[in-house]
Backbone as JSON Lines, residues from 0, in Angstrom:
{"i":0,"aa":"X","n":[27.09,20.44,26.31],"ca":[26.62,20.67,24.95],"c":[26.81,19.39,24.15]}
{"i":1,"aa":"X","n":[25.76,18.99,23.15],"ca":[25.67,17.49,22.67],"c":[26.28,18.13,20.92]}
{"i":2,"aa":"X","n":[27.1,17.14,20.61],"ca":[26.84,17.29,19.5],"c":[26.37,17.1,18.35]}
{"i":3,"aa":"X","n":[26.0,18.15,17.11],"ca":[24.89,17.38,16.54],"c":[25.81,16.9,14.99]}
{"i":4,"aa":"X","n":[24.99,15.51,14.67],"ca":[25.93,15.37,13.63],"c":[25.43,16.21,12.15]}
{"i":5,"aa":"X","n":[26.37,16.36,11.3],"ca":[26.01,17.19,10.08],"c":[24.98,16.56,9.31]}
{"i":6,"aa":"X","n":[24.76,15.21,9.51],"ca":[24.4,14.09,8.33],"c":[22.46,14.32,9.05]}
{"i":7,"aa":"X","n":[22.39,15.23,9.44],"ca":[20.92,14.87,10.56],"c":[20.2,16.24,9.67]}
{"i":8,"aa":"X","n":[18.96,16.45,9.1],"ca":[18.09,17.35,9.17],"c":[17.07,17.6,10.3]}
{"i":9,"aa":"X","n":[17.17,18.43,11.22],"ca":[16.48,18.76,12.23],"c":[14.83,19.59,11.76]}
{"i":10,"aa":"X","n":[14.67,20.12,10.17],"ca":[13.58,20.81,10.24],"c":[12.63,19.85,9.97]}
{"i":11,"aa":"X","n":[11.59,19.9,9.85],"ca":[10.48,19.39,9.88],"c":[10.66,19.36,8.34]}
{"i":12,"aa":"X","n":[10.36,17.7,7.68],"ca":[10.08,17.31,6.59],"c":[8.82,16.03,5.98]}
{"i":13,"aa":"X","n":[8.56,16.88,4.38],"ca":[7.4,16.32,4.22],"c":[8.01,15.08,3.03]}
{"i":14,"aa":"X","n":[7.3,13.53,2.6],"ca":[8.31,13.1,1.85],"c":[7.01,11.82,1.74]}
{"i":15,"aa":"X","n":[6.49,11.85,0.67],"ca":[5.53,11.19,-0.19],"c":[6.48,9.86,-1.06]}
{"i":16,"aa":"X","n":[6.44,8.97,-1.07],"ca":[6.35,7.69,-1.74],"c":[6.04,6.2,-2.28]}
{"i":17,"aa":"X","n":[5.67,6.25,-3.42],"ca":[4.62,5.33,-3.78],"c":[5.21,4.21,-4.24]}
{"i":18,"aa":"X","n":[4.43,3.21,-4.07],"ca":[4.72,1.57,-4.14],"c":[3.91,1.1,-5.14]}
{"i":19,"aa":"X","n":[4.27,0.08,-5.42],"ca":[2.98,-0.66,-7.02],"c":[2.11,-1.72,-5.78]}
{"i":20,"aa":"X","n":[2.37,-1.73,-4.78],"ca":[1.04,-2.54,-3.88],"c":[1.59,-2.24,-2.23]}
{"i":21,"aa":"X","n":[0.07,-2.38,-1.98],"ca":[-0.44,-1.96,-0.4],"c":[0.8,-2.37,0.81]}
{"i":22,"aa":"X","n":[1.23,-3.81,0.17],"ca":[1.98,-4.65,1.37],"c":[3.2,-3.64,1.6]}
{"i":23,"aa":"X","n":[4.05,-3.49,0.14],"ca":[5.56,-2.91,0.11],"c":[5.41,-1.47,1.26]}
{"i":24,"aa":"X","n":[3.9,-0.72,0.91],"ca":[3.96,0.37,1.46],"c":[3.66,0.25,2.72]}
{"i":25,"aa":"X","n":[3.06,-0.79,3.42],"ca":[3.09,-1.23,4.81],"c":[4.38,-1.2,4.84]}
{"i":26,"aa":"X","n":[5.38,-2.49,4.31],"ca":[6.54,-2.66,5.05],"c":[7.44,-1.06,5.37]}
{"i":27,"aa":"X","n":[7.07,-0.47,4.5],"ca":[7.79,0.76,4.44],"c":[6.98,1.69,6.02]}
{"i":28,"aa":"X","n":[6.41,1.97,5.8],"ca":[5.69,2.65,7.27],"c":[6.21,1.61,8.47]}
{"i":29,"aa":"X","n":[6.32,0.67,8.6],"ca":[6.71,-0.12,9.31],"c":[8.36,0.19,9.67]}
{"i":30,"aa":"X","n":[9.1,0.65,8.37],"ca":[10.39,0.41,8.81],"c":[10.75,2.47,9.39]}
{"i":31,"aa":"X","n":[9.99,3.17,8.88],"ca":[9.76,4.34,9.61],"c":[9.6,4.11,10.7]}
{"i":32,"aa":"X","n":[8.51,3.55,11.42],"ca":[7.91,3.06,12.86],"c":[9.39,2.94,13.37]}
{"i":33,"aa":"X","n":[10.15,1.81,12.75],"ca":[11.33,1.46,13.46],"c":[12.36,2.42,13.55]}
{"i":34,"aa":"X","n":[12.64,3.22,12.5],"ca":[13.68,4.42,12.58],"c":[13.21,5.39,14.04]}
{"i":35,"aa":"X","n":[11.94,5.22,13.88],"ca":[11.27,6.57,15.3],"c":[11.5,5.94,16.69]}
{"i":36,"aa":"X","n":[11.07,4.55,16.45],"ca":[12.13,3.88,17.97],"c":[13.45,3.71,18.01]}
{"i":37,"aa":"X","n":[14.23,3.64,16.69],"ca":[15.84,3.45,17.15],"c":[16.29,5.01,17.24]}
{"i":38,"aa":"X","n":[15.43,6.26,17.1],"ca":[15.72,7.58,17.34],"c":[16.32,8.19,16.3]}
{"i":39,"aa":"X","n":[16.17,7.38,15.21],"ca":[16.86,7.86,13.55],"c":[16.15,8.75,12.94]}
{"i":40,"aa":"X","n":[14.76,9.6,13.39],"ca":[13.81,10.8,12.76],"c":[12.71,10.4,13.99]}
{"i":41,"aa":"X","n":[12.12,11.8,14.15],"ca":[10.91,11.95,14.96],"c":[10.25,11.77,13.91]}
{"i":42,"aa":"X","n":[8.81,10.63,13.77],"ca":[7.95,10.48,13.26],"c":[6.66,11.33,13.19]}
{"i":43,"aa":"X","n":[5.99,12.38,12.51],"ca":[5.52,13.19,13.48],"c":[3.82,12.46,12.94]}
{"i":44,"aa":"X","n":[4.05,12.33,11.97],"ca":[2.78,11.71,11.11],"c":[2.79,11.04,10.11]}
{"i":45,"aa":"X","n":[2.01,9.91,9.43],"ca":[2.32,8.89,8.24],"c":[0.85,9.28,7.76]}
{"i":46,"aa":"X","n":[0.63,8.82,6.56],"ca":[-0.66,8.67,5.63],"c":[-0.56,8.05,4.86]}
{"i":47,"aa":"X","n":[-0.82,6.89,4.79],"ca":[-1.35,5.86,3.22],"c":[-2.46,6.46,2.31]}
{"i":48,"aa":"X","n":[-1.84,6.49,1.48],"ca":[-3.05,6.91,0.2],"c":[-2.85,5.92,-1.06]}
{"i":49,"aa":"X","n":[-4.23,5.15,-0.87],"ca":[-3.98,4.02,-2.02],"c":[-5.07,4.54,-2.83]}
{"i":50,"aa":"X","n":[-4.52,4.2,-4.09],"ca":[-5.33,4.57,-4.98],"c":[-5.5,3.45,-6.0]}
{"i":51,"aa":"X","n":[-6.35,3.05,-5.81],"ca":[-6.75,1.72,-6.99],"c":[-6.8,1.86,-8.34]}
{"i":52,"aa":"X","n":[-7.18,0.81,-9.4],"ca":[-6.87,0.59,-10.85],"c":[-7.65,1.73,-11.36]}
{"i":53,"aa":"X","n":[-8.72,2.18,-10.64],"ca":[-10.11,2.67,-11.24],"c":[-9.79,4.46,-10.96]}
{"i":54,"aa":"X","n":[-9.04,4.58,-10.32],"ca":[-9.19,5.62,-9.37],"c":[-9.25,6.4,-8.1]}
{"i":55,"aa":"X","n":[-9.83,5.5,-7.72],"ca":[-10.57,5.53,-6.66],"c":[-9.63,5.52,-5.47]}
{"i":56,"aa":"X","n":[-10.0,6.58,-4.63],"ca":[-8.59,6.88,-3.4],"c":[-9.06,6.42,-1.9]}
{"i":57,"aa":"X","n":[-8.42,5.7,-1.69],"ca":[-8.62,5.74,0.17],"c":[-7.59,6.33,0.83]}
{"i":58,"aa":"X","n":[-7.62,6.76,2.32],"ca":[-6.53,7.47,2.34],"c":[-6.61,6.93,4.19]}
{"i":59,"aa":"X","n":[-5.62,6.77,4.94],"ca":[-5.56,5.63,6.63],"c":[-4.32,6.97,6.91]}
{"i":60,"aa":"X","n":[-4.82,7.86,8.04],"ca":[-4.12,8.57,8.67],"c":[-3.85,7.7,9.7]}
{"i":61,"aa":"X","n":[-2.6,8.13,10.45],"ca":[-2.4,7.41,11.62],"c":[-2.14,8.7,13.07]}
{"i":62,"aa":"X","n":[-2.33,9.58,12.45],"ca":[-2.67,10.82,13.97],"c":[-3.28,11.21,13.95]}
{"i":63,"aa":"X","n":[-4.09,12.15,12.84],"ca":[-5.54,12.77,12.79],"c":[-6.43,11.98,13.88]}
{"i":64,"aa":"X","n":[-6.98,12.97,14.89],"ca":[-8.0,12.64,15.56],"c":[-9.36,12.28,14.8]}
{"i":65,"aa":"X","n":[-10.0,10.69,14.98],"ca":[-10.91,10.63,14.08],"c":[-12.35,10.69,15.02]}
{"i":66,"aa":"X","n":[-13.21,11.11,14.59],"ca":[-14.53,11.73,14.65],"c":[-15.23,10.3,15.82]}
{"i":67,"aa":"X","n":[-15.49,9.77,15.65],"ca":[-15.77,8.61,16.11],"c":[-15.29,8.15,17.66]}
{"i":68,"aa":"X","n":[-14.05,7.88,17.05],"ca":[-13.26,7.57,18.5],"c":[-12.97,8.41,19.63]}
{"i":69,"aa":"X","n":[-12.51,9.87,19.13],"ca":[-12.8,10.97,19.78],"c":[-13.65,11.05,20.54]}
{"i":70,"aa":"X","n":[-15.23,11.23,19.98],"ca":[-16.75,11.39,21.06],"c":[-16.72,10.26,21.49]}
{"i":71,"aa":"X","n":[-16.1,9.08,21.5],"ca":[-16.48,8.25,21.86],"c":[-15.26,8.48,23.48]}
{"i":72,"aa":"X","n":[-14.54,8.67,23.55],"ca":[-13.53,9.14,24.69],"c":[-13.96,10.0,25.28]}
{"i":73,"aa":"X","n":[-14.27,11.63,24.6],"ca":[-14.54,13.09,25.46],"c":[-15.81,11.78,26.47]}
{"i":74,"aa":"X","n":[-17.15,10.96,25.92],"ca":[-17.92,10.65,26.47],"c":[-17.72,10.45,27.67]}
{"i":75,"aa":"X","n":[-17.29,9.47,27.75],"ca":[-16.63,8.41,28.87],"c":[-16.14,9.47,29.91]}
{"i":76,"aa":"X","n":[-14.82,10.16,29.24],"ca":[-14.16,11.1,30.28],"c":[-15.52,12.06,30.98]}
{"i":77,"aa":"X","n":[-15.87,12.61,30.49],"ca":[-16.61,13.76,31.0],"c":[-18.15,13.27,31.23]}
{"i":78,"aa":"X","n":[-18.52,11.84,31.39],"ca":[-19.27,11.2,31.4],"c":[-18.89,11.06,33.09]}
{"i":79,"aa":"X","n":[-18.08,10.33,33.19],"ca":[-17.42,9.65,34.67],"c":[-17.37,10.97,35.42]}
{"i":80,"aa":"X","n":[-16.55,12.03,34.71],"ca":[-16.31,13.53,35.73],"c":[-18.28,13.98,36.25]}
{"i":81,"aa":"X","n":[-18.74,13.69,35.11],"ca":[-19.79,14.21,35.65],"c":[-20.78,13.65,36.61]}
{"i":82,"aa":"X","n":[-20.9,12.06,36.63],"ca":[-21.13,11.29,37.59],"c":[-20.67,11.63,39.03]}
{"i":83,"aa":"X","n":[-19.91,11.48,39.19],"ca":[-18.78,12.27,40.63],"c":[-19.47,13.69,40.74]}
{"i":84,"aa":"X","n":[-19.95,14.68,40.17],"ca":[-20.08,15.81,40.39],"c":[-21.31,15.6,40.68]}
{"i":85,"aa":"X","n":[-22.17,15.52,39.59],"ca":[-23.79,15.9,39.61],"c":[-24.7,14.37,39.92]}
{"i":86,"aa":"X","n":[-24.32,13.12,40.28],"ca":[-24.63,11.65,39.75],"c":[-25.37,11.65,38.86]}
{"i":87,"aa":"X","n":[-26.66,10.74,38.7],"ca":[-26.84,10.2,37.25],"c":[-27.54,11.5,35.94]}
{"i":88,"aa":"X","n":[-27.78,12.3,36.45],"ca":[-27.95,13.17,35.73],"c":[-26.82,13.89,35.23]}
{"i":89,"aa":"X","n":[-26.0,14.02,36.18],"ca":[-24.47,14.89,35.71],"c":[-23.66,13.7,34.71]}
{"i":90,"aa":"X","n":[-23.92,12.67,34.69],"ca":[-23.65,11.69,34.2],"c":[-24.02,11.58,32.73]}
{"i":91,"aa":"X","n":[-25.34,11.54,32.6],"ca":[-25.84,11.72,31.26],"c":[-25.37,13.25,30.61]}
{"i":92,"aa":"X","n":[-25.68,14.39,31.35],"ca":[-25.06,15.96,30.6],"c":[-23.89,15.48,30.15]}
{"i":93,"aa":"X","n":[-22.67,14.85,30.56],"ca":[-21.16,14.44,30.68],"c":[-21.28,14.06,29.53]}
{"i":94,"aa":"X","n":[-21.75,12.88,29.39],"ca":[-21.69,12.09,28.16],"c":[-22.27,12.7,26.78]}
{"i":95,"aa":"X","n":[-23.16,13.67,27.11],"ca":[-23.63,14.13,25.56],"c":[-23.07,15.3,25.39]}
{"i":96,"aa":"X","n":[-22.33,16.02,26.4],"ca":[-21.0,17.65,26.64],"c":[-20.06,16.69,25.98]}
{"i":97,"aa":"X","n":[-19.54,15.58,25.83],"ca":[-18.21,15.21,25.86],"c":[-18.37,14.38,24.86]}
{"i":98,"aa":"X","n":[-19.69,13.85,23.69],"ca":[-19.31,13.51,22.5],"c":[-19.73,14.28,21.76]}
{"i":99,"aa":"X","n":[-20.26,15.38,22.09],"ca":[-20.48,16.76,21.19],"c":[-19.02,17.41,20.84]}
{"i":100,"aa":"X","n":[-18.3,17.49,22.33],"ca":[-16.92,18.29,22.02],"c":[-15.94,17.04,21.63]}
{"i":101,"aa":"X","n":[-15.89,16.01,21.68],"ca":[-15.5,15.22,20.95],"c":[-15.4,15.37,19.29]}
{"i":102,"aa":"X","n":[-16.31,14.98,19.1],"ca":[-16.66,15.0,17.07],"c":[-15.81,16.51,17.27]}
{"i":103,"aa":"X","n":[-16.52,17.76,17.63],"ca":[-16.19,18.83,17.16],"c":[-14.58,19.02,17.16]}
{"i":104,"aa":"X","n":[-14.23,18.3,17.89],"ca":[-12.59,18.69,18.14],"c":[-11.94,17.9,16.98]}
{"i":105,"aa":"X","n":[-12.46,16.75,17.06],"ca":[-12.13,15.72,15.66],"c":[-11.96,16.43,14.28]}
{"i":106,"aa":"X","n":[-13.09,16.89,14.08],"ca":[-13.22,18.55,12.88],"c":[-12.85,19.0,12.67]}
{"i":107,"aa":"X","n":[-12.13,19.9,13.46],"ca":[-11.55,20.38,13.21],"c":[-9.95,20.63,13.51]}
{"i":108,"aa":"X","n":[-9.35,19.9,14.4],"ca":[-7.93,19.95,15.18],"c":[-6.92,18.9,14.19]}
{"i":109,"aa":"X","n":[-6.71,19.51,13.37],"ca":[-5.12,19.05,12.02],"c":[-3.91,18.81,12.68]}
{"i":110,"aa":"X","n":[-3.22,17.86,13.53],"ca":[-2.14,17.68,13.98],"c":[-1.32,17.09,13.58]}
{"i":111,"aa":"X","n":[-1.91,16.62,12.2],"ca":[-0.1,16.05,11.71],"c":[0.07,16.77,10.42]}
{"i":112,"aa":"X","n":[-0.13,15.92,8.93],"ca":[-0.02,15.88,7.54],"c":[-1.22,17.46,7.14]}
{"i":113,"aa":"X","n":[-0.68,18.29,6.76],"ca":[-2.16,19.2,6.93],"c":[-2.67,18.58,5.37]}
{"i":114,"aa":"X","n":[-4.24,18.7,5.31],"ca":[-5.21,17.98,4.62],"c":[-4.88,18.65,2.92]}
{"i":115,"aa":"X","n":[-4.16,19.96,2.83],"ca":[-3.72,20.27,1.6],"c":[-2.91,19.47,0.82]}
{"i":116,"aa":"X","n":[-1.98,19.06,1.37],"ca":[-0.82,18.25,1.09],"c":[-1.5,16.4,1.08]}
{"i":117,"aa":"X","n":[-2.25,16.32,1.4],"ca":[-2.56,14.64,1.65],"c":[-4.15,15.04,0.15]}
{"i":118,"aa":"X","n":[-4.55,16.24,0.09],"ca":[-5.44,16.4,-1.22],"c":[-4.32,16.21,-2.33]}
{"i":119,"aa":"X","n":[-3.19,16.87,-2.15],"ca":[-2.51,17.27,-3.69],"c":[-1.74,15.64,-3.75]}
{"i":120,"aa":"X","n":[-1.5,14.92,-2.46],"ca":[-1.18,13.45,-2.68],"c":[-1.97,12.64,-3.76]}
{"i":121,"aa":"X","n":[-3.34,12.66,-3.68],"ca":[-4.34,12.31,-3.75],"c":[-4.61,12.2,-5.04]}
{"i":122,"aa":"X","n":[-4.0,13.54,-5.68],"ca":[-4.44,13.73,-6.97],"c":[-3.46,13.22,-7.97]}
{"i":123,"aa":"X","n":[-2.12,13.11,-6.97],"ca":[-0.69,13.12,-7.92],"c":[-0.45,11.77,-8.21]}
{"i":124,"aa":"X","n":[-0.42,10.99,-7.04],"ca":[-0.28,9.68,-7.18],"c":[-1.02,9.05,-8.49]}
{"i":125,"aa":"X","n":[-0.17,8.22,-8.75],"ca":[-0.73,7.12,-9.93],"c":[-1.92,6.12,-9.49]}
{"i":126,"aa":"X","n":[-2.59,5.72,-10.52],"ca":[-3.28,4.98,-10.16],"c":[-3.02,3.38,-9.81]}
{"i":127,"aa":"X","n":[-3.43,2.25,-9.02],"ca":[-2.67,1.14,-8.86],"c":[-1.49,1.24,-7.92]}
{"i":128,"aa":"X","n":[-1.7,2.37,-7.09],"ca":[-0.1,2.5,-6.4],"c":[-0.94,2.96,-4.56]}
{"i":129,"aa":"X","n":[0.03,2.64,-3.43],"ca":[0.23,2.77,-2.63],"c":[1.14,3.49,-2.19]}
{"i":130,"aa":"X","n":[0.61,5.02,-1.53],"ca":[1.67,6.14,-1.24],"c":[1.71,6.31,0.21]}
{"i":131,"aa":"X","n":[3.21,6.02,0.67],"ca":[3.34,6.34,2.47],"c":[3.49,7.94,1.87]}
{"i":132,"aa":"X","n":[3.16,8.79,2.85],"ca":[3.24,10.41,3.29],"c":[3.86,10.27,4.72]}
{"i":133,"aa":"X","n":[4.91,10.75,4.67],"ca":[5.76,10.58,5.96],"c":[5.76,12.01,6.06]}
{"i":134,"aa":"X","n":[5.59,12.67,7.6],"ca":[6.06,14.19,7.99],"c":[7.02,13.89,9.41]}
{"i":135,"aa":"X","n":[8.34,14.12,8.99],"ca":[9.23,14.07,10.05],"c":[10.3,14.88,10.45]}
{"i":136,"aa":"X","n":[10.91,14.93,11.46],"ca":[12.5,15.68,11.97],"c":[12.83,15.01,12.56]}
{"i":137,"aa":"X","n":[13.76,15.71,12.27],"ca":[15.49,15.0,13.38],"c":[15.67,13.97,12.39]}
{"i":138,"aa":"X","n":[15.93,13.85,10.98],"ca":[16.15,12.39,10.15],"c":[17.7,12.15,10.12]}
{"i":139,"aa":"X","n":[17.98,11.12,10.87],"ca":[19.78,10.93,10.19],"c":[19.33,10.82,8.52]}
{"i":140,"aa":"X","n":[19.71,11.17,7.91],"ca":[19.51,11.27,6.73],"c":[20.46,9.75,6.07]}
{"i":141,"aa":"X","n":[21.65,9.11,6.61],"ca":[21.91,7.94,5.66],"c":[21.23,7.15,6.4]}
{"i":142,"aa":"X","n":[20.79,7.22,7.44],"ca":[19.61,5.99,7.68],"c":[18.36,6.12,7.16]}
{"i":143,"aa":"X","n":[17.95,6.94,6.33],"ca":[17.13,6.85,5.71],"c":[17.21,6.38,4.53]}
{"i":144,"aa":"X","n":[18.55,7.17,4.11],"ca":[18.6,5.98,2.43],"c":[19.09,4.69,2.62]}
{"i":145,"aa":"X","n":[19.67,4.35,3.28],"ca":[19.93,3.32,3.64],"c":[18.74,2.13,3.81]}
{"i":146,"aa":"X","n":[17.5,2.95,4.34],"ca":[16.41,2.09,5.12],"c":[15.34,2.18,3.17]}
{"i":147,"aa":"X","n":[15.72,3.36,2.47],"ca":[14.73,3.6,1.63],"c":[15.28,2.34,0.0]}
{"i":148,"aa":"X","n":[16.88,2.31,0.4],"ca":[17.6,1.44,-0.85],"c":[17.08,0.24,-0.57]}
{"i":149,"aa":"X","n":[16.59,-0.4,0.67],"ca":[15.89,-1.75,0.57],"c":[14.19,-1.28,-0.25]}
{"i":150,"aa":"X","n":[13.89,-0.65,-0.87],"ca":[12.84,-0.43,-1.56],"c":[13.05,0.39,-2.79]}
{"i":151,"aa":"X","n":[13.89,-0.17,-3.16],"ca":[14.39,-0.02,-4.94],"c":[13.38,0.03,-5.53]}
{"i":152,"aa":"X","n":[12.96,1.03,-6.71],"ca":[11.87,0.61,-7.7],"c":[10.97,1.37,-7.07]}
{"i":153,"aa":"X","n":[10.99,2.02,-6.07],"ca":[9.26,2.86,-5.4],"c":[9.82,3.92,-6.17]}
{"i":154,"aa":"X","n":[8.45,4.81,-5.92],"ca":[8.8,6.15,-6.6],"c":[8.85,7.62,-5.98]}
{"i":155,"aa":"X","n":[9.56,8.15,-5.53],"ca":[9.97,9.54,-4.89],"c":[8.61,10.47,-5.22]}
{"i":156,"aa":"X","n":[7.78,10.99,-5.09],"ca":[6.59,11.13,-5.06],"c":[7.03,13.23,-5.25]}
{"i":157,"aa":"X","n":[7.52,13.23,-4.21],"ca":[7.61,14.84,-3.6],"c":[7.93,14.6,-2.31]}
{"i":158,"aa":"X","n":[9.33,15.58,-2.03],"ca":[10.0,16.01,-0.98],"c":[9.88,17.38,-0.64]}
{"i":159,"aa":"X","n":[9.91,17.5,0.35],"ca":[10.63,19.11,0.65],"c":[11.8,19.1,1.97]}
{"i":160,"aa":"X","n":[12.83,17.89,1.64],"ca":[14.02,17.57,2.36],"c":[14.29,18.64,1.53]}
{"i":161,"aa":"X","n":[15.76,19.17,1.89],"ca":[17.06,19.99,1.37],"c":[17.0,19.2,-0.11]}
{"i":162,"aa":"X","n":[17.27,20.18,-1.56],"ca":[17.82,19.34,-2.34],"c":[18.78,18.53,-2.38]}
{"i":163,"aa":"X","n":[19.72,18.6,-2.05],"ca":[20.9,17.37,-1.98],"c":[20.38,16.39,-1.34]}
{"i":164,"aa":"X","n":[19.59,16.57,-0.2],"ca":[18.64,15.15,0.35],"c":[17.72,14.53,-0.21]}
{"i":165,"aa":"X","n":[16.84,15.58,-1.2],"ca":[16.06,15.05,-1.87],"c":[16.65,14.29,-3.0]}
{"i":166,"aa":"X","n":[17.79,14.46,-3.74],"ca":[18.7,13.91,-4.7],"c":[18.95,12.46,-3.88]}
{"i":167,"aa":"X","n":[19.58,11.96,-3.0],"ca":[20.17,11.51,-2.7],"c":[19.24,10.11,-2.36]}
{"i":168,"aa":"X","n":[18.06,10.59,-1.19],"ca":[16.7,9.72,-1.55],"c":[16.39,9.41,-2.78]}
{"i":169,"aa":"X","n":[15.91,10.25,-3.67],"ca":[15.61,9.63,-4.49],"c":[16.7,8.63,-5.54]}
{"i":170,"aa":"X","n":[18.31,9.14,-5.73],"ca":[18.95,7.8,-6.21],"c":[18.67,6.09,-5.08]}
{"i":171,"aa":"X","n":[18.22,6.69,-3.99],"ca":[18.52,5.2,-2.95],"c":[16.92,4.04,-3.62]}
{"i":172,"aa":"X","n":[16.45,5.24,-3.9],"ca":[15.03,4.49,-4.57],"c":[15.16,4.49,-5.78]}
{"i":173,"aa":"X","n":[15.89,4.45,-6.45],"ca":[16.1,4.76,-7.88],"c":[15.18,5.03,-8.7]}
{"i":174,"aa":"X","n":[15.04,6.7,-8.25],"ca":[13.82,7.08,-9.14],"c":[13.68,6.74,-10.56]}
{"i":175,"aa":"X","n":[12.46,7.01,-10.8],"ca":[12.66,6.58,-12.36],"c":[11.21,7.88,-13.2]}
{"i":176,"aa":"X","n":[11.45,8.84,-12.25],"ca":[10.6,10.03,-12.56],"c":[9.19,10.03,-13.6]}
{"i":177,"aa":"X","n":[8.88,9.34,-12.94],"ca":[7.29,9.09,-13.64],"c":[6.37,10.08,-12.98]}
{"i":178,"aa":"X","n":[6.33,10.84,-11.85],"ca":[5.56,11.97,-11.76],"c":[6.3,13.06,-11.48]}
{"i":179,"aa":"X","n":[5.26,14.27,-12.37],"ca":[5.53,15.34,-12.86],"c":[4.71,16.47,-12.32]}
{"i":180,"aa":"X","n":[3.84,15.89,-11.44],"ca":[2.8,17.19,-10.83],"c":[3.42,18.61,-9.81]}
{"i":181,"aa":"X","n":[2.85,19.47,-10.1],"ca":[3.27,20.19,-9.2],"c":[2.83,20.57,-7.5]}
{"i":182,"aa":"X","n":[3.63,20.57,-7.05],"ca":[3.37,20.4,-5.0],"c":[2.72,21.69,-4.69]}
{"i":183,"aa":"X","n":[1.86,22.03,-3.68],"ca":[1.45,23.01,-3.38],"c":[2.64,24.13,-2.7]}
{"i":184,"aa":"X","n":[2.65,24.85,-2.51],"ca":[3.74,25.99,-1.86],"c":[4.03,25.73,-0.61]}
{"i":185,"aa":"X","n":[5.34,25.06,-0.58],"ca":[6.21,25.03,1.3],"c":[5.66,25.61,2.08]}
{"i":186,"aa":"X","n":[4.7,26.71,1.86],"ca":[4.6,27.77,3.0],"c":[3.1,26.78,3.73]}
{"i":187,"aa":"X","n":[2.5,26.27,3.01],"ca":[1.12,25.08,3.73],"c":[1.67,24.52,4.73]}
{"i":188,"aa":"X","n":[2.92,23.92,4.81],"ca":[3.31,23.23,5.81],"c":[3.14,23.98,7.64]}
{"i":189,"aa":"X","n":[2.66,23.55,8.35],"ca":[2.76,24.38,9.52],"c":[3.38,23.58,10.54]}
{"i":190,"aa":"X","n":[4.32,24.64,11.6],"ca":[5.19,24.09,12.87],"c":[3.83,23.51,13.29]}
{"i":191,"aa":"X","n":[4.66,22.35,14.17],"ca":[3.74,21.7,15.51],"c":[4.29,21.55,16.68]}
């Protein structure tokens, strides 16, 4: 039997925070990246949502299966399977069976950040700011403030860590509570 330490949240957590530019919020996804290889939180999904002076939102998932690349894989795969089976005709069926179910799977299959929570990002965030959306478990939790106090001055966006975790993040970032929106209901979140 291993033991687990107290300082660790094992449930699955959602944890939005915004930067005044694109780079800080790179470095920050970056130093997540590194917590998920030194085994300090399972990374399960990230989302940048920048939102420029004007408004205007872009938003760079990094697990969502995207539409594109998808059919562009099922192709190939079930392109080649079908070559081997039927040759050049089973070949061509392959390829247009396998970027049809491609896109379609792209469509619809939500495996990380579900799209409610990355909308209500969307809307909350300030304008001029760069927001990582981190969804993770297993977080040692002082390696996170620890990793989050080298980014003093960002802004705690919305958690749904434990309150005392969410307190505790947000002093390491020293909030300074400039948003006030309200989060959609915990219950959106779904196991994976």
């Amino acid at each position: 039997m291993t033991n687990i330490p107290a300082d660790t949240d094992h449930t699955e957590a959602l944890f939005g925070i915004s930067f005044d530019n694109a780079l800080r919020a790179q470095e920050f996804l970056l130093a997540l990246t590194r917590m998920s290889a030194s085994h300090q939180l399972v990374l399960r999904d990230a989302v940048v949502v920048v939102k420029d002076d004007d408004g205007k939102v872009h938003v760079r998932e990094t697990v969502d299966p995207q539409p594109g690349s998808t059919a562009l894989s099922g192709a190939v795969w079930t392109g080649l399977v079908g070559l081997f089976l039927g040759g050049p005709v089973g070949w061509l069926a392959g390829i247009g069976l396998g970027a049809g179910a491609g896109a379609l799977i792209a469509k619809f299959v939500d495996v990380g950040i579900p799209d409610e929570w990355v909308d209500w990002f969307k809307a909350a965030v300030r304008p001029d700011t760069a927001t990582v959306i981190a969804l993770a478990s297993n977080i040692d939790l002082p390696a996170l403030y620890a990793e989050a106090a080298r980014f003093s001055g960002a802004d705690l966006v919305h958690t749904t860590l434990l309150p005392g975790a969410s307190a505790h993040l947000a002093a390491a970032l020293e909030l300074t509570g400039r948003s006030a929106a309200v989060p959609p209901e915990p219950t959106t979140m779904s196991e994976t």
